[in-house]
C-alpha positions in Angstrom: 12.7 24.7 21.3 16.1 26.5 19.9 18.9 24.0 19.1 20.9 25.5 22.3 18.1 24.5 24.1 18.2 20.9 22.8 22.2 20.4 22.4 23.7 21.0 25.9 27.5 21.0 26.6 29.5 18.0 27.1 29.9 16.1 30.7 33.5 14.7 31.4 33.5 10.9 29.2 34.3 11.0 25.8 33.4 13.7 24.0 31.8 11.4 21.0 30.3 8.8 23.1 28.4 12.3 25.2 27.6 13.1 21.7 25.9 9.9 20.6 24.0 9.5 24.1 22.5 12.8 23.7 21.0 12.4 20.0 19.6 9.4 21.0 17.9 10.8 24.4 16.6 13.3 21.9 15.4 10.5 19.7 13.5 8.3 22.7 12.6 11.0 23.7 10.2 12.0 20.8 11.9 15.6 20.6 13.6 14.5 17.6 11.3 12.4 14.9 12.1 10.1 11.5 12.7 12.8 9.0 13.8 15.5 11.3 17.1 16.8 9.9 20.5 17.3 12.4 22.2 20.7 12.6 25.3 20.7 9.9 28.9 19.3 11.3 30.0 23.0 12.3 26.7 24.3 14.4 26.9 20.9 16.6 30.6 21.8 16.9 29.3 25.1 18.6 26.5 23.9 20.4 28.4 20.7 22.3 31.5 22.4 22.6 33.9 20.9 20.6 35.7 20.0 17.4 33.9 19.3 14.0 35.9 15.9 13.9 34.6 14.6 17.0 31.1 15.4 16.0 31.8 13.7 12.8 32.7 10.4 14.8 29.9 10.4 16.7 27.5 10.8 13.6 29.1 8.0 12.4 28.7 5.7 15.3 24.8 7.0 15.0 24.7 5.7 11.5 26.5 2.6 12.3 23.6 1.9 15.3 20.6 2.5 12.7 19.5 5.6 14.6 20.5 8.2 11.7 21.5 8.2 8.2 23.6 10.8 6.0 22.3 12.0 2.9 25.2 13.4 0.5 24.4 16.7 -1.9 22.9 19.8 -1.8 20.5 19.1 0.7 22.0 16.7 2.1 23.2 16.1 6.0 22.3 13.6 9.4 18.8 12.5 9.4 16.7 11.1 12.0 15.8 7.4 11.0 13.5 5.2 12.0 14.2 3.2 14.4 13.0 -0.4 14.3 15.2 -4.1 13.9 18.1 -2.3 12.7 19.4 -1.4 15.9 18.5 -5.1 17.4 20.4 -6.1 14.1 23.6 -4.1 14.3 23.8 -5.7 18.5 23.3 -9.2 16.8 25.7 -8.7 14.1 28.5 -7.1 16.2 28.3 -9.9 19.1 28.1 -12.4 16.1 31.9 -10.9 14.2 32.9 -10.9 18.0 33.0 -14.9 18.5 30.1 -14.1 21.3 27.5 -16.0 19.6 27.7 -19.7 18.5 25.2 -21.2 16.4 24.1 -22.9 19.0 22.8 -19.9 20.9 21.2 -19.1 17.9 19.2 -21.7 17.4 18.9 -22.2 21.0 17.3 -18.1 20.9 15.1 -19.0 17.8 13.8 -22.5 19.9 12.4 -20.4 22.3 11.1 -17.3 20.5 9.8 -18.9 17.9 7.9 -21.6 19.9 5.9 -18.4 21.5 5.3 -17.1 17.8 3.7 -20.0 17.4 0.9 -19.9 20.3 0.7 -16.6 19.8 -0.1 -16.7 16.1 -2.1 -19.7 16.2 -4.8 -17.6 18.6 -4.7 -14.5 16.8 -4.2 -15.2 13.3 -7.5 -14.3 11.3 -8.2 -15.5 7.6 -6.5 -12.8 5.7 -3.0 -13.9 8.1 -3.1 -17.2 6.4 -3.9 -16.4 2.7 -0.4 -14.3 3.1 1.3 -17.5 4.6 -0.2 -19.4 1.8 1.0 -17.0 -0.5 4.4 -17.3 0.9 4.4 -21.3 0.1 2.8 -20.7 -3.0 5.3 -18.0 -4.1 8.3 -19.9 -2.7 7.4 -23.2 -4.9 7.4 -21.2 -8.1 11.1 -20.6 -7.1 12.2 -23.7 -6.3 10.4 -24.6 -9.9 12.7 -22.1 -11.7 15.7 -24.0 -9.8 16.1 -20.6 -7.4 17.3 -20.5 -3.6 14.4 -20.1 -0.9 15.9 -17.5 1.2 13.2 -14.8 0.4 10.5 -16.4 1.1 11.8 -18.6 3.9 12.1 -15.3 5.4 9.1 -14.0 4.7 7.3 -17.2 6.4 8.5 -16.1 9.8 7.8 -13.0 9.2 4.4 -13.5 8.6 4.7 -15.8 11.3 5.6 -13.4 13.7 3.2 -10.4 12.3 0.6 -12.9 13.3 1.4 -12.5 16.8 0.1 -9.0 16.5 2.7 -8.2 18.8 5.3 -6.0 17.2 8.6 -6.4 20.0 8.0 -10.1 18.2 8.5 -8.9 14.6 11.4 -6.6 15.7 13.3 -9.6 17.6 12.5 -12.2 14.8 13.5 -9.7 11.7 16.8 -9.2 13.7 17.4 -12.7 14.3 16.4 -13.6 10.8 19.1 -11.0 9.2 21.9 -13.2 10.9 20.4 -16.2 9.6 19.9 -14.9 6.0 23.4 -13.8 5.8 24.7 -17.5 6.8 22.9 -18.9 3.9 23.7 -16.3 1.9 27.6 -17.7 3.1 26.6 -21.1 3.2 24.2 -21.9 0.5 22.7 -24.8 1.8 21.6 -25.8 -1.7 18.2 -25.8 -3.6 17.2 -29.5 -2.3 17.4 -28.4 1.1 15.5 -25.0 0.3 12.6 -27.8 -0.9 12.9 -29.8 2.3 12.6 -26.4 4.5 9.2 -25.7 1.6 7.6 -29.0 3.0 8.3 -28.0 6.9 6.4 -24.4 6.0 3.8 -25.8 4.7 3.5 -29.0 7.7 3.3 -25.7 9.9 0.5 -23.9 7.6 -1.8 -26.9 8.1 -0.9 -27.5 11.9 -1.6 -23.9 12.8 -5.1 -24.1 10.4 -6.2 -26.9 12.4 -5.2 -25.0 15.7 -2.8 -27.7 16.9 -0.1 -25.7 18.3 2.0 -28.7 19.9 1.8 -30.4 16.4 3.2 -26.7 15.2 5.9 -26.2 18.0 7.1 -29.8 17.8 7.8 -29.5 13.6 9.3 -25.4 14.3 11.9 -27.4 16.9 12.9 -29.9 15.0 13.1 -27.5 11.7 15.2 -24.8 13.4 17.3 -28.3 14.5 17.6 -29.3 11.5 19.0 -26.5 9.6 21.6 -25.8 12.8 23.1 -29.2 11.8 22.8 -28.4 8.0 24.7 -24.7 8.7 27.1 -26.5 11.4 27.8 -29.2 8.6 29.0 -26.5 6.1 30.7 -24.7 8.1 32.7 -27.5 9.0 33.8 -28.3 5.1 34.1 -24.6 4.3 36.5 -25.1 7.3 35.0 -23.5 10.1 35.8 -25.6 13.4 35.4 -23.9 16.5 31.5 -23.4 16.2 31.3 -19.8 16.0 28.5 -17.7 14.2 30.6 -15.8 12.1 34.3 -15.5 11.5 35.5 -12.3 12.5 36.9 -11.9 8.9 33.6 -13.0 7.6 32.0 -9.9 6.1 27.6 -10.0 7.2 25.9 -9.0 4.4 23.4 -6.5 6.5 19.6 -7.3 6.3 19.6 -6.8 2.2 17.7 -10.5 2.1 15.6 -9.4 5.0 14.4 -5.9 3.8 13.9 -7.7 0.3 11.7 -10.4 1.9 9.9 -7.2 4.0 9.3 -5.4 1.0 7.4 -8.0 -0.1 5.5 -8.9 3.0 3.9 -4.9 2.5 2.5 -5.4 -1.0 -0.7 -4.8 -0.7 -3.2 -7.6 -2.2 0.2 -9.8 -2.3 1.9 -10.1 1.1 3.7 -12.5 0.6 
């Protein structure tokens, strides 16, 4: 298929938003794949119809969303990227800078989601699941040894978590949800004692889930996810925070760098961690 075959002419709304819609069609689509490289600035001009500079903003709204990204040089341009939490993310993020979250909601959202994460993972978790989760807690006290934050590997445990469910909307929501979070204690730093007292509720969890007592497991996620919405609220309060939202819209998130850190890290093979 020609790319005049694949780029049509714009309909009457804006001329950028058309733009964006249509790439992404062509992404859902399947007709364009991760990797696939975007005609240059100037041929999408021709093919849509319009200026170069309204191509250029809707290319950036696509690498804003997570659906492309721009590589600079001499073989550079807009690439097709995979698509997986970083749209969910970007949604998350933007309602969050836009007062439309509280923390509240949050840990209302991470109640419920989590609490199916944890049937789920409890019935289809096999041997090889929980030597990674006991990894994790292994890995995450030789931090708090050497006097480091747990954020890494406090990520990494719901990740696991949730790649236990075998069900991969699951690990798409909670990596999403888990950015947000990660980039409140990145803001917050709820301190290394508390990173200990989070340590002791991962491994309460381990144990529950080994002995297949998923009440036992729900009940301690609840009150754990409880727990560090009144730590966050409580800092938030002294760093002067009052009306209970997420995220100031000044506030700057710090993406999913903690997040894609703590995924790296979950791939190793022979050390998912």
């Amino acid at each position: 298929m020609t790319n005049a075959e694949l780029f049509k002419p714009l309909e009457s709304k804006r001329a950028f938003e058309a733009i964006s819609e249509q790439i992404k069609d062509l992404i859902y689509t399947g007709q364009l794949n991760p990797g696939d490289r975007l005609p240059g600035e100037r041929e999408l001009a021709a093919l849509f119809k319009t200026g170069r500079m309204v191509v250029r903003e809707s290319l950036r709204m696509l690498e804003q969303s997570g659906f492309i990204y721009i590589k600079s040089g001499y073989k550079g341009g807009a690439f097709v990227k995979h698509v997986g939490s970083d749209v969910m993310t970007g949604s998350i993020v933007d309602l969050a800078k836009l007062g439309r979250i509280s923390l509240e909601q949050l840990t209302e959202a991470r109640i419920e989601i989590e609490s199916a994460i944890v049937g789920l993972a409890a019935k289809r978790m096999d041997e090889q699941d929980f030597e990674q989760l006991w990894k994790n807690i292994e890995y995450s006290e030789q931090m708090i040894a050497q006097g480091k934050m747990l954020r890494e590997g406090n990520i990494s445990f719901h990740l696991l978590l949730a790649r236990g469910t075998r069900n991969y909307l699951l690990e798409v929501i909670i990596e999403s949800v888990m950015n947000v979070v990660d980039s409140l204690a990145e803001q917050l730093k709820p301190g290394i004692r508390y990173s200990a007292k989070i340590l002791d509720t991962h491994k309460a969890i381990y144990e529950a889930l080994r002995r297949k007592d998923v009440e036992s497991a729900r009940k301690l996620m609840r009150g754990h996810l409880v727990d560090v919405r009144s730590r966050f609220l409580s800092l938030s309060h002294k760093a002067g925070s009052e009306d209970g939202a997420l995220v100031r819209r000044e506030d700057r998130l710090s993406g999913d760098g903690g997040v894609r850190a703590a995924r790296a890290r979950t791939k190793q093979k022979g050390r998912e961690v």
